[in-house]
N, C-alpha and C positions, 0 to 999 in steps of 0.2 A: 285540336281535341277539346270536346267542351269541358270546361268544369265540374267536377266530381266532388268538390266538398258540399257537404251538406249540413246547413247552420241548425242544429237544434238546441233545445234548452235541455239541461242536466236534468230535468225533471222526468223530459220525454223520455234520454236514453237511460235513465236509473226503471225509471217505467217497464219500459220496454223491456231489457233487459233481465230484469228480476223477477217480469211474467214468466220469460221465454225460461227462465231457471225454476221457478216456482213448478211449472206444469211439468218441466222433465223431470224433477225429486219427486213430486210426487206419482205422476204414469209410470218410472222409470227405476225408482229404487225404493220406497220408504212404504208404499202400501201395494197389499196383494191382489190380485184378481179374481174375480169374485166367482169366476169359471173352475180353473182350476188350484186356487188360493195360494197363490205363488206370485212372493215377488220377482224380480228380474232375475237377479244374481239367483237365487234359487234354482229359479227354472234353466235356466244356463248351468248351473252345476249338476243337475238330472241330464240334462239335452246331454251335454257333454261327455259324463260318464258312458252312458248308455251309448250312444257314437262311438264309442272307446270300446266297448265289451265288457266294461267293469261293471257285470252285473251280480246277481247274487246265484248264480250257478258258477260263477267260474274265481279262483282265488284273490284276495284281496291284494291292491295295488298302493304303494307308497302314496301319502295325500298329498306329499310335492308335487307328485306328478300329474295328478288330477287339479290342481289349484294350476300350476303352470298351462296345463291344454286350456279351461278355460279362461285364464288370462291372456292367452297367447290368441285365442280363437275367437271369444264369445264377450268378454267383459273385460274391457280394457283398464282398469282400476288397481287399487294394490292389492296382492296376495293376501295381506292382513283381511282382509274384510270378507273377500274370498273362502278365505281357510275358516273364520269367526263365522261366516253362514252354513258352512259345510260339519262342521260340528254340532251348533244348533240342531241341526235335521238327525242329528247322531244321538240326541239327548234323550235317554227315554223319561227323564223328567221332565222336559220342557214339552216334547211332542206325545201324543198319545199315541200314535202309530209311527217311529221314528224309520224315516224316507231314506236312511243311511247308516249301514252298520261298519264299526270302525272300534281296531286293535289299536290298541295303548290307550292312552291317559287321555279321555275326550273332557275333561274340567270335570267337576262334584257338586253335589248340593252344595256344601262349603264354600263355593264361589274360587274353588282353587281352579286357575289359569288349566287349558289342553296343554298336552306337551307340543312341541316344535312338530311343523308339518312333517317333516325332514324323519321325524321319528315315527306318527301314528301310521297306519293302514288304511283304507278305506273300499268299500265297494256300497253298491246299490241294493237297498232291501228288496225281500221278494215285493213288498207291497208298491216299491216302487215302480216294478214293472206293469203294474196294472195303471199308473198315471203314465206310462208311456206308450204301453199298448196300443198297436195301432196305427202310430206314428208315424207309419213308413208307408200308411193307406193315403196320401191328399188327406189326410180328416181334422187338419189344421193348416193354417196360413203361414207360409215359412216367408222371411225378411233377410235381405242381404246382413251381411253383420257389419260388426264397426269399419271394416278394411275392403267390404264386398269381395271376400272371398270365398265368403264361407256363406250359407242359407242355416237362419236360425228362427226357430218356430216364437210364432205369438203367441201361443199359449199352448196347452200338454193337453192329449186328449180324456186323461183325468176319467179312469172308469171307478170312483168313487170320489166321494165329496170332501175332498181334504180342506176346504176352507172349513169348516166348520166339525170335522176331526180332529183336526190339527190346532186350529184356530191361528192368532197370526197377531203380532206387536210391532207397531212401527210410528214415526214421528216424522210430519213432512213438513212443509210449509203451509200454517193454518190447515195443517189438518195432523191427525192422529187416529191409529187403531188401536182397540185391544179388543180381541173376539174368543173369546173362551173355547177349548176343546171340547169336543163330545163325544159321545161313544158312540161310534159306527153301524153295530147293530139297529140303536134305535135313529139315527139320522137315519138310514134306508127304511126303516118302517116308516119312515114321515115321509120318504121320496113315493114310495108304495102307496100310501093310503092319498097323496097329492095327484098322482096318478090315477087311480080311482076317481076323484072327484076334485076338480080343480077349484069350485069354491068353499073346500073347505075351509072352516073356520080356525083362527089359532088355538081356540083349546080344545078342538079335533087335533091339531097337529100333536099339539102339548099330552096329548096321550102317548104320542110315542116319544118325544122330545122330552123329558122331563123338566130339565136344565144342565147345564155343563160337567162336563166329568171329567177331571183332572187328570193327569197319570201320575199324580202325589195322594190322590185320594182326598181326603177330609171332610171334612163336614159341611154343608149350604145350605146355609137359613137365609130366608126371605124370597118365600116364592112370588109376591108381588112384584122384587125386584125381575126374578126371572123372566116373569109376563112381561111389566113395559118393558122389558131390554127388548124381549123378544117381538114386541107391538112396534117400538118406537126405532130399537140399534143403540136406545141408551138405558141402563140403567143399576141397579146396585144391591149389590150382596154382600154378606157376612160366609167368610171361611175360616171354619176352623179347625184345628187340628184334631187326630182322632187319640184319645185320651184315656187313662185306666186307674184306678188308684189301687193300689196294691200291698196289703198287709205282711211286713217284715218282723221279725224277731223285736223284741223289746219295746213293745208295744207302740214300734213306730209305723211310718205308713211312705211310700214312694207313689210321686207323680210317674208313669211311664207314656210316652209320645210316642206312636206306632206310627203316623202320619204326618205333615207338615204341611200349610195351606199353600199352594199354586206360587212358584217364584221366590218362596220363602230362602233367603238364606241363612241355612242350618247352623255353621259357626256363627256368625253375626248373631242370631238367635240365640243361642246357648251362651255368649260371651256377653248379652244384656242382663240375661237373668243373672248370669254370677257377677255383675258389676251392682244389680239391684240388693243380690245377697249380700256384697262386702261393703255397700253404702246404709246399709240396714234399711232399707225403704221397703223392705218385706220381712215380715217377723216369724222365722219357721222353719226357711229353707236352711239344708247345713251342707248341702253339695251338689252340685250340677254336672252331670258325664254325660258323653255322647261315649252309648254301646252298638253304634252301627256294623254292622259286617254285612258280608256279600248275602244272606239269607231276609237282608232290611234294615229298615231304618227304627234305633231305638234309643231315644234320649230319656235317659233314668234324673230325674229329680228326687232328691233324699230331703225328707224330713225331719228335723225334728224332735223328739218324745213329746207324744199327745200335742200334735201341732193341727191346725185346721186345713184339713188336706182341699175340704172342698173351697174355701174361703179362699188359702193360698192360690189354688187354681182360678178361680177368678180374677184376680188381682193378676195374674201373669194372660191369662186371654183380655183384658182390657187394659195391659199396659205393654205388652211386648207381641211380637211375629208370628204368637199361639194361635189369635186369631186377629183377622185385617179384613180392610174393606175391599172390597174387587167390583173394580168399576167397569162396565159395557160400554164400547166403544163402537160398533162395527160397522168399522166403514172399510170399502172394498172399492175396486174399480168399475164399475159397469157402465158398459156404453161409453167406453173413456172416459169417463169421467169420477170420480170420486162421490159416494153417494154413503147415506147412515140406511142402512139398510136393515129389517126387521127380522125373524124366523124365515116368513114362507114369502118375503121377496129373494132373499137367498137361496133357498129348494128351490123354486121358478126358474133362477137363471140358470143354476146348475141344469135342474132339467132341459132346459132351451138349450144348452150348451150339448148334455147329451145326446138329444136329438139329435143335433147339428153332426154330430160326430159319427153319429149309425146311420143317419142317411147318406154320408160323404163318403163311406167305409162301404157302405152297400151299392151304391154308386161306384167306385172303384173296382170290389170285386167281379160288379156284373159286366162290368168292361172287358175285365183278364177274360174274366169265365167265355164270356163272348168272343175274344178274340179266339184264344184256345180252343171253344167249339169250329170255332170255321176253320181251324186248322185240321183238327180232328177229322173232318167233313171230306176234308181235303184228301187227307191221307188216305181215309178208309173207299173214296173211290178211285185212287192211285192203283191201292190193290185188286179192286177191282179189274182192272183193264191193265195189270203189273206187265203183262208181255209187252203191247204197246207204248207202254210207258219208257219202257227199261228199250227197245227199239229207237224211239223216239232221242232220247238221250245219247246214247252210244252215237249215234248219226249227227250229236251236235257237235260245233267246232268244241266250246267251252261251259264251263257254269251260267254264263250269261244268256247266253246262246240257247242252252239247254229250257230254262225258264223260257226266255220267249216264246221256246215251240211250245211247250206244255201250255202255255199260256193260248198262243193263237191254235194248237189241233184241238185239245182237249175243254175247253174253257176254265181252266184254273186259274185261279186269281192269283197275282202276284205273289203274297202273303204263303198261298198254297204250295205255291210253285217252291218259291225260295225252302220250304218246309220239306217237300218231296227229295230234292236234289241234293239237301244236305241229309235224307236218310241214309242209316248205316244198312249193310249188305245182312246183318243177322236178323232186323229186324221185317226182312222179307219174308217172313213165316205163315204159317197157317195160324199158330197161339198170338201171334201180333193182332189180328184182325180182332179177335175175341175181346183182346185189351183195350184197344181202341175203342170196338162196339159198348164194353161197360163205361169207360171212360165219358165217354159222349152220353150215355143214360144218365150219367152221375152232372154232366155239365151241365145239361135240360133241364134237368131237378133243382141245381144251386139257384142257377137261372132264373127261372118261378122263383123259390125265396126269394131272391135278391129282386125281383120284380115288385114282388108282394108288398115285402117292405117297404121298399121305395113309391109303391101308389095306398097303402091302406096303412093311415096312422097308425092303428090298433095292434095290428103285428108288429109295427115299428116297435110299439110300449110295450109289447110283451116282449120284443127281443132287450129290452131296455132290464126291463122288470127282471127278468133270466140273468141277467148277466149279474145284476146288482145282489140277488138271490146266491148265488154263487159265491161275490166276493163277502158278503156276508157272513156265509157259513166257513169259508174258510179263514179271514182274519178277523173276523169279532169278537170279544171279550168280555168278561164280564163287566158290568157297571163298576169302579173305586171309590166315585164318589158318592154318599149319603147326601141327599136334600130333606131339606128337614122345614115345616111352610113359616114357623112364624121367628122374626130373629129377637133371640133372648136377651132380656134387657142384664144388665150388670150391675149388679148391686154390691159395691168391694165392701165386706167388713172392717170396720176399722183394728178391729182388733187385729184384724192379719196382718196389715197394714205398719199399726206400733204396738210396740211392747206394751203392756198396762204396769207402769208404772210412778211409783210417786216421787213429784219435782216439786220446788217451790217456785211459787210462781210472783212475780212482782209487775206491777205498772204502776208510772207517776203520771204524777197530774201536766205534766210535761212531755211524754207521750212516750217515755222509756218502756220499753217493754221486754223481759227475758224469760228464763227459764232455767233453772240452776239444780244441780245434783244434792241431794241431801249432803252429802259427803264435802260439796262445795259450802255449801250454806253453814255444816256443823264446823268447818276447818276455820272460821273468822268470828267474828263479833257478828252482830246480825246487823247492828246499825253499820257497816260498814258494807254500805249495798252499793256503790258506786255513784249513787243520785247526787246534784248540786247540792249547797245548802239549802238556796230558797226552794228546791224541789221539793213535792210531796211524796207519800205512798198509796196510791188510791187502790189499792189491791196488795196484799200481802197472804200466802199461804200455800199449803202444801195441797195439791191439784194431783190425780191422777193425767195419767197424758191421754186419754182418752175423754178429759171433760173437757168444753168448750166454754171460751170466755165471748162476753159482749163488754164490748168499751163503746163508754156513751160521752160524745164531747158537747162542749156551748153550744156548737154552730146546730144539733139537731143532728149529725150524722150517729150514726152506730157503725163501730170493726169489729168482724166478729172473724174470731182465730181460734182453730184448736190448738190445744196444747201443746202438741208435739211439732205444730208446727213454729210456734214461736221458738226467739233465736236460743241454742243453749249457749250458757256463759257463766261464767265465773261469778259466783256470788259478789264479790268486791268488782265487776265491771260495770258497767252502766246498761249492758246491752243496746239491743235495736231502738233507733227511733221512729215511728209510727211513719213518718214524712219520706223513710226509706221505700216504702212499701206503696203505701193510701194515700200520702198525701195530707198537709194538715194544713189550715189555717193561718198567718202570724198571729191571731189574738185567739187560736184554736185551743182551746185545755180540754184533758180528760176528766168528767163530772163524775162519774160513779160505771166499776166494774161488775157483773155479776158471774160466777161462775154456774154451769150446767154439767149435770152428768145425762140430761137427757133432753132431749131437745123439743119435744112433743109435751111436755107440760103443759096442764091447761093456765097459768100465771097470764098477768097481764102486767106493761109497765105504765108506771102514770110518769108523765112529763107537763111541763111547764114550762110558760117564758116567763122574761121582765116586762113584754109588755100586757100578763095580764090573761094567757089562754094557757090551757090544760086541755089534756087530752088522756085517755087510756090506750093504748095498743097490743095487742095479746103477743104470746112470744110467736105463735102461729104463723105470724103475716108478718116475722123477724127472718123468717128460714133462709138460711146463707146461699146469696146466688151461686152462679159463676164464676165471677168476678169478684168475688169477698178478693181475693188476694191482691188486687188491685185499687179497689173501689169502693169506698166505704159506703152503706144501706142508710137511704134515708129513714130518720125515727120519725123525726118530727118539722115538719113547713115551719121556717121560720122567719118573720117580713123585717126587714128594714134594717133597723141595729141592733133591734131586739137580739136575745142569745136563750136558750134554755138554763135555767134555774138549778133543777135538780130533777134526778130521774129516780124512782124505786121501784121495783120490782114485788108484788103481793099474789099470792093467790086466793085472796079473800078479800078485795076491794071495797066489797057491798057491806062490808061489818065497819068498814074503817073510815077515818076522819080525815079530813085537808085542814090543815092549817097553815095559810096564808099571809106574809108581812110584807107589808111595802116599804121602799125608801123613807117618806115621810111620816113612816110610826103606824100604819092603822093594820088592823089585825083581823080577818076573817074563818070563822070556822063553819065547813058543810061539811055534809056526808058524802064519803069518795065517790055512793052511786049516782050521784046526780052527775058524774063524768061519763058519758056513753066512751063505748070502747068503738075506736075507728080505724081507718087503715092507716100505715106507714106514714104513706104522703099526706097524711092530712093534716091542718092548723091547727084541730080540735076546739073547743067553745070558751067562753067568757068565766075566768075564773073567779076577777074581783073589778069591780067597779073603779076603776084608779080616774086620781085627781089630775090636772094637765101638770107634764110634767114629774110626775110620780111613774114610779116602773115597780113591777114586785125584787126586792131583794133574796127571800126564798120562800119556798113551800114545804111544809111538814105533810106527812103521811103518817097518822097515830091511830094505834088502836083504841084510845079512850081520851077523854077528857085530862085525865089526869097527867096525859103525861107533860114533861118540866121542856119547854124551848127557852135555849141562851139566846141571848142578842147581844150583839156589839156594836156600836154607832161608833163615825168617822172622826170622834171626838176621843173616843181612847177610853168609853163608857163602857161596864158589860153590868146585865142586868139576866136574872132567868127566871121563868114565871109558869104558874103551870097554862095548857091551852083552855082550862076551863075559865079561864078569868074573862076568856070572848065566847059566848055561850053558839052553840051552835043553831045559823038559822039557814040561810039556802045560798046557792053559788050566786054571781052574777052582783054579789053588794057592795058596798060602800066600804062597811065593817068599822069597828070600833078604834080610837084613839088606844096604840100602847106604850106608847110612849108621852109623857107632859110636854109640849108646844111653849117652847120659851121663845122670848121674841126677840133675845141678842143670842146668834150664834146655835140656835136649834138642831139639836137631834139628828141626825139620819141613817136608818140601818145599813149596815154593811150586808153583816149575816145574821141569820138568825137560824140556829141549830137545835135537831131534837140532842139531847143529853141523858145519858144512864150514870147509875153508879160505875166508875171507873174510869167515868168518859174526860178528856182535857182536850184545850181548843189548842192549837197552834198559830198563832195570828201573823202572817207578814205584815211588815211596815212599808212605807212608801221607799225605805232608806236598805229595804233587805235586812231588816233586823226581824227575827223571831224571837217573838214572848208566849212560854205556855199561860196558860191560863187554867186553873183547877176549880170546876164550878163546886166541889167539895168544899171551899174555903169561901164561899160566896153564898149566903140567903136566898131564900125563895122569897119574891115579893108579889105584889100588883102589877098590874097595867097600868096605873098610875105614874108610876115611878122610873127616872130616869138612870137607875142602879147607881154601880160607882165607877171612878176612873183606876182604868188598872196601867193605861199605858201615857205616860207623857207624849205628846203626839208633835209637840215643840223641839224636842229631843230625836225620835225614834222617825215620824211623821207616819202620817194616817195611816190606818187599817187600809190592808189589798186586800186580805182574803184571809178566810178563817178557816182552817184544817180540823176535824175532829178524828178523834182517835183513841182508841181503847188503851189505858195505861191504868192497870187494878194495882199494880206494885209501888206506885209512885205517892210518895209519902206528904 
């Protein structure tokens, strides 16, 4: 015996293998046919019933026992899945014409589970008999089943268009459907009018097709999506629920949901919003009920007093199952194969299918009709020559016997014969002949029909057209769903959103950031804010939760957070750190916070480096992405090790002053307009002409000459002078010495800060030592002059950074 193993590599038989599985889930279970829009199991639970008699003229039968026949008969798999298909077609929410009616508990909107097969009932809709109809003409190709015992049909002769009635959801291997229901009447106006004129166009169809119509109803915006779904087999729509707002007692207002979008589950749905209402992420709601009963579906939302009933509603259609997106899939089987199929490739096939099924059916009948005429023939010249007949017989030995002679005296054909010899003795009459005579007129006549159609397409589509006209008028519906062309943008109010009110709000120059209850704030000391010591405050105040902060750090970035969304916390906690969220730096600090109550100001901010550029940027070209919660917005390009200086915020730049200090003492003043305003990302222009080796230490922004900048050098100097002592000439200079140039141990600014009355410096040392500094106790001088030393720097070690801050109490 030769050798029978065969060497292959795991590649071939995983290959192979998982083709040969790939094409039977897909042909076999997971997507419909695009004839009669039925998957396998499906059509096996229709085949099967109907075989059965469980139809809808005769009383409902336990669904065990329908799950068991085609288990036992047609689909050899588990009941589970069986029974889970055989409900589905029972769902008048899921199907728009449901292919199966069934007592007890078939599952809910809710997504609550069927009851046990063992308990529901089931039989065959009437509508279902019109996908079977016919069935028993040849008008489909019948296939041995799993065990070859049984013949089960390829597909159902489908006298209306249940793929795209029905529509159809399924997952296979690299493939998937989802093809929206429609409403029946206007799918037969598009088979109608395709019949008519076979190149009609798609928005010739789309007069009868609108787009999908759910059996939930609701709302379909985006008639564009409808077209390419309907062009391509792919594309996307907005469904939303259908909606009321409803004035109650006490001058409140109730949301009421008559409708729910396609698939929506109802609990799941109602059980978001009241998680959104008890986490307060919606400001308004004060109750959520489901008032459904057997007369509809009605989900009541309570408001409120004087709450924003249309705001809230937006906010729940762009955050919960109000309204979704419904994506076009439709792919089907045709030609065995799996295809994305558009509008009027699908009417096509359907049609071709039809055909196929009235010529096979007319084809069949005119066979009977024909046989039964020669029999007819037969008979009526039996009586004819009834003596000789009846003669003839009596004379023969048997029934066998009897046919032959009828066969060899008279020339009847077998068929005839065998016909004559089994007549009954009453039907030897004179009213027999008369029957027979009509009988045979009426066989002639089906005859011609069934000729006609079978040779002249055009009676074929009118007997098409007739039929489809029928089912029509008797199972069509009104339209449930609203399409609506263009899908509405969602604009959430913040207000709806958060409560409006006032918190204190705090950020360090260290990247702490919170949000604290008045109540929290009033209950401690106020300096007892959670920050380090060496920490700052670069933001302190009481914020509505509706304003929005920008925090501006060295590196050039900008984080911009609404209020309410920063962390709340205990006045004496530290809160969030920036690097939680965005991301910071290690040599990253917070430069200067600004708060907004509106964010469309026309303001611009000026920025600066140390090495030397300034820029304006308006708050315009600030507007918070996407990604703010992630991602901090670039302000300002910043090269090399350079860092930004200082940032301020004006909306009157063109009136106001820069004043400019270098490390090395030199002091420049221009006009803020000589800074053109530019976009986010840009580096912006030449501030100050620096020496090699010189970087700016800071920039003022003043409205006049007059006003007083402190300076402190690395020396433990502090001096303050007003900015008129560098008289102002244009950007891009040199600029004036303001500090004296000693040649042991020289000068160099740290900071140099604008100052008001009440204003004090906070100086870090190299050693984490804080020394305030009260320019109230300190002289105005020159540019000349090196001021005096406030800090031992032997002791404390040099100036890191200089804090200002408003203290009018401080004595």
């Amino acid at each position: 015996m030769a050798n029978q193993v065969q060497e292959l590599t795991l590649e071939e038989v995983m290959g192979d293998r998982f083709g040969r599985y790939s094409k039977y889930i897909i042909q076999e279970r997971a997507l419909p046919d695009v004839r009669d829009g039925l998957k396998p199991v499906q059509r096996r639970i229709l085949y099967a019933m109907n075989r059965d008699g469980n139809t809808y003229d005769k009383g409902f039968r336990k669904s065990a026992k329908s799950v068991g026949n085609v288990m036992g008969n047609f689909h050899p798999h588990g009941d589970s899945s069986i029974y889970e298909a055989m409900v589905r077609l029972s769902q008048d929410w899921k199907l728009r014409l449901p292919l199966i009616e069934m007592h007890g508990n078939n599952g809910s909107m809710d997504g609550d589970p069927p009851a046990a097969m063992r308990y529901t009932e089931a039989r065959l809709s009437k509508i279902s008999g019109e996908m079977l109809k016919d069935i028993d003409k040849e008008t489909v190709d019948m296939v041995l089943n799993f065990d070859d015992t049984l013949q089960e049909p390829t597909v159902l002769p489908a006298a209306f268009p249940n793929l795209l009635v029905n529509g159809a959801t399924g997952i296979s291997a690299g493939y998937a459907t989802e093809i929206p229901p429609h409403n029946l009447g206007e799918v037969i106006e598009a088979l109608q009018l395709l019949m008519d004129n076979p190149d009609a166009t798609l928005d010739e169809l789309m007069t009868a097709v609108k787009g999908p119509d759910f059996p939930t109803g609701g709302i379909i915006q985006g008639l564009d999506g409808i077209k390419k779904a309907y062009q391509t087999g792919r594309g996307r729509i907005v469904v939303r629920s259908k909606t009321k707002i409803v004035d109650v007692r006490g001058h409140r207002q109730q949301i009421v949901v008559s409708e729910l979008p396609y698939e929506v589950n109802k609990a799941a749905m109602i059980k978001r919003i009241d998680d959104l209402r008890l986490a307060k992420k919606v400001d308004g709601i004060s109750e959520v009920r489901d008032e459904s009963d057997r007369f509809g579906l009605s989900v009541v939302i309570e408001l409120k007093k004087d709450a924003n009933a249309e705001g809230i509603l937006t906010y729940l259609f762009k955050n919960t199952d109000l309204q979704v997106t419904y994506n076009f899939n439709m792919v089907a089987i045709a030609d065995l194969q799996p295809k994305q199929l558009g509008l009027k490739p699908m009417l096509e096939a359907y049609l071709a299918h039809r055909r196929d099924i009235v010529t096979k059916r007319a084809q069949f009948d005119l066979k009977k009709a024909q046989a039964r005429e020669h029999i007819v023939q037969g008979l009526m010249k039996a009586l004819s020559i009834l003596d000789q007949v009846i003669k003839t017989i009596r004379a023969s030995k048997d029934k066998g016997d009897a046919k032959n002679n009828l066969v060899a005296q008279y020339d009847f054909t077998v068929e005839q014969a065998e016909a004559i010899v089994s007549l009954q003795l009453y039907r030897l009459t004179n009213t027999d002949i008369t029957a027979l005579q009509k009988e045979a007129a009426e066989l002639a006549q089906a005859i011609a029909e069934y000729q006609e159609i079978l040779s002249d397409p055009t009676v074929r589509d009118r007997v098409i057209r007739k039929e489809l006209q029928r089912i029509g008028q008797e199972y069509s519906t009104p339209r449930k769903s609203v399409i609506e062309n263009e899908v509405e943008t969602l604009e959430v109010d913040t207000t709806v959103v958060v409560p409006d009110e006032q918190v204190m709000v705090l950020v360090s120059r260290d990247g702490y950031v919170k949000r604290s209850s008045l109540r929290s704030y009033q209950a401690v000391d106020a300096a007892q804010n959670g920050l380090k010591d060496e920490d700052f405050v670069m933001f302190e105040g009481a914020q509505s939760t509706l304003d929005h902060l920008y925090i501006f750090t060295s590196l050039g970035n900008v984080i911009y957070r609404p209020v309410h969304e920063l962390t709340d916390a205990r006045w004496k906690d530290s809160g969030e750190h920036l690097s939680q969220t965005v991301g910071l730096g290690s040599a990253e600090t917070v430069l200067a916070v600004y708060a907004f109550k509106d964010l469309t100001l026309p303001g611009t901010f000026v920025l600066g480096t140390s090495d030397g550029m300034i820029k304006q940027t308006s708050l315009a070209d600030l507007q918070p992405t996407r990604t703010y919660r992630s991602k901090p917005m670039m302000a300002m390009k910043v090269k090399g090790d350079a860092h930004v200086t200082d940032v301020y915020y004006t909306e009157s730049a063109a009136d106001q002053l820069i004043f400019a200090a270098t490390t090395k003492g030199y002091g420049l003043t221009f006009s803020a307009s000589e800074v053109p305003v530019t976009g986010a990302r840009a580096g912006g222009v030449k501030m100050i002409n620096l020496k090699d080796d010189d970087t700016v230490a800071d920039f003022v922004l003043a409205d006049n000459t007059d006003q007083v900048v402190a300076i402190v050098t690395q020396r433990g100097a502090f001096k303050q002078m007003p900015i008129s002592e560098v008289m102002p000439t244009s950007r891009a200079k040199r600029g004036l010495q303001i500090l004296r140039e000693l040649k042991k141990s020289p000068h160099r600014i740290v900071a140099a800060r604008s100052v008001t009355d009440g204003t004090v410096l906070d100086v870090l040392t190299a050693d984490s030592t804080i020394t305030t500094i009260n320019p109230a106790n300190h002289p105005t001088g020159d540019r000349f002059g090196n001021g005096s030393f406030v800090l031992d720097t032997d002791t404390v070690g040099e100036p890191q950074y200089v804090h200002v801050r408003q203290c009018e109490t401080l004595l």
